[in-house]
C-alpha positions as CSV (number, residue, x, y, z in Angstrom):
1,X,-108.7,23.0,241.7
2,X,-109.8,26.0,243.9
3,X,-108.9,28.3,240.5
4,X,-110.9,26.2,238.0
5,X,-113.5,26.2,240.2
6,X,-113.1,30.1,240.1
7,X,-112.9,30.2,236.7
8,X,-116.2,27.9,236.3
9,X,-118.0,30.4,238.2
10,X,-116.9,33.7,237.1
11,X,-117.6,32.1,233.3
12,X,-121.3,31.9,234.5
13,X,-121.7,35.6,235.2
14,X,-119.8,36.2,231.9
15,X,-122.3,34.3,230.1
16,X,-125.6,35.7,231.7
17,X,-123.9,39.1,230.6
18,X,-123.3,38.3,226.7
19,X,-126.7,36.3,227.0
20,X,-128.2,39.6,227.9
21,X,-126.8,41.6,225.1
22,X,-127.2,38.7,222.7
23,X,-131.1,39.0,223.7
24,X,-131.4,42.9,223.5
25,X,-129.6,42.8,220.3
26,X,-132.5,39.9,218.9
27,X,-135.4,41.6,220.7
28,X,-134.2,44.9,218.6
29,X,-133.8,42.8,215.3
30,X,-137.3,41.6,215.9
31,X,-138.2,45.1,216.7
32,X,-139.9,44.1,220.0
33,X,-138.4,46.8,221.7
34,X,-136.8,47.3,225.3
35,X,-138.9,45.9,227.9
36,X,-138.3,46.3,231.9
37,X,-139.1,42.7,232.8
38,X,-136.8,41.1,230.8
39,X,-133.9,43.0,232.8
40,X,-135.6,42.1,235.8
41,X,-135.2,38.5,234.8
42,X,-131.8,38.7,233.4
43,X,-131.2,40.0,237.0
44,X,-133.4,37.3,238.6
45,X,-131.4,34.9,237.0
46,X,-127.9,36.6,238.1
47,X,-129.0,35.9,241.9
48,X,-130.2,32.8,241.2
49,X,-127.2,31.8,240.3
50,X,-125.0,33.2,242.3
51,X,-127.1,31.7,245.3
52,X,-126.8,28.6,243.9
53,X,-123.1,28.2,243.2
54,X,-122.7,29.3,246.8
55,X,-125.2,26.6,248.0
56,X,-123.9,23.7,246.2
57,X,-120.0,25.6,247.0
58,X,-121.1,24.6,250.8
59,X,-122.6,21.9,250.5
60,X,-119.4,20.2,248.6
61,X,-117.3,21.5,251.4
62,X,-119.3,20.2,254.3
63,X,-121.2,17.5,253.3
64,X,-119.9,16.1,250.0
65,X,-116.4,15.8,249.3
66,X,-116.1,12.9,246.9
67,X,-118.9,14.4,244.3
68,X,-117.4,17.7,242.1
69,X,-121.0,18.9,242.8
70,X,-119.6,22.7,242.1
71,X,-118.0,21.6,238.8
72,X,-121.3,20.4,237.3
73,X,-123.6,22.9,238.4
74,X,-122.0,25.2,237.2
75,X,-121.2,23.5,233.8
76,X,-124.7,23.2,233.7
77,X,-125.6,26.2,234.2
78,X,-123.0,27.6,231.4
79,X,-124.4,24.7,229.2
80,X,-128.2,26.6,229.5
81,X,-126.9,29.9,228.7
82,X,-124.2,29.1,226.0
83,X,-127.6,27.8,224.5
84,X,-129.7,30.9,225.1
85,X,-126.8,32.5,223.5
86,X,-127.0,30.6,220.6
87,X,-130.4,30.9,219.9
88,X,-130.3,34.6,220.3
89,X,-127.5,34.4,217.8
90,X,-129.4,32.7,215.5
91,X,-131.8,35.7,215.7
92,X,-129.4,38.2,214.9
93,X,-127.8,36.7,212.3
């Protein structure tokens, strides 16, 4: 359990990366260009995240063991940016 749980959140970080390259290859489709605050928020998000997982990672340990609080967090989470993904894919192609 302790590896898919792993897995769930290393595919999170995974997926904030390809959304970011996803969205810098639309925004240069578009022709909008490179713009500083959108890698601030791509790195906004990253630390969200990240703080997040390790929130609801203690919170399952100490408080709620019957609830896989983790596992859907952080399947929502991947849900949100498989779906940024995909609209950036429909961008680009």
């Amino acid at each position: 359990m302790e590896i898919y749980k792993r897995t769930l959140k290393n595919l999170d970080f995974l997926l904030i990366i390809v959304d970011f390259i996803f969205g810098w290859a639309a925004a240069y489709k578009e022709k909008v260009g490179f713009q500083l605050s959108k890698v601030v928020n791509t790195l906004n998000k990253f630390l969200f995240y990240a703080l997040l997982l390790f929130t609801v990672g203690l919170i399952e340990i100490k408080l709620i063991t019957l609830v896989p609080l983790l596992s859907l967090v952080a399947g929502y989470l991947a849900l949100v940016e498989l779906r940024s993904i995909a609209r950036n894919f429909e961008i680009i192609f």
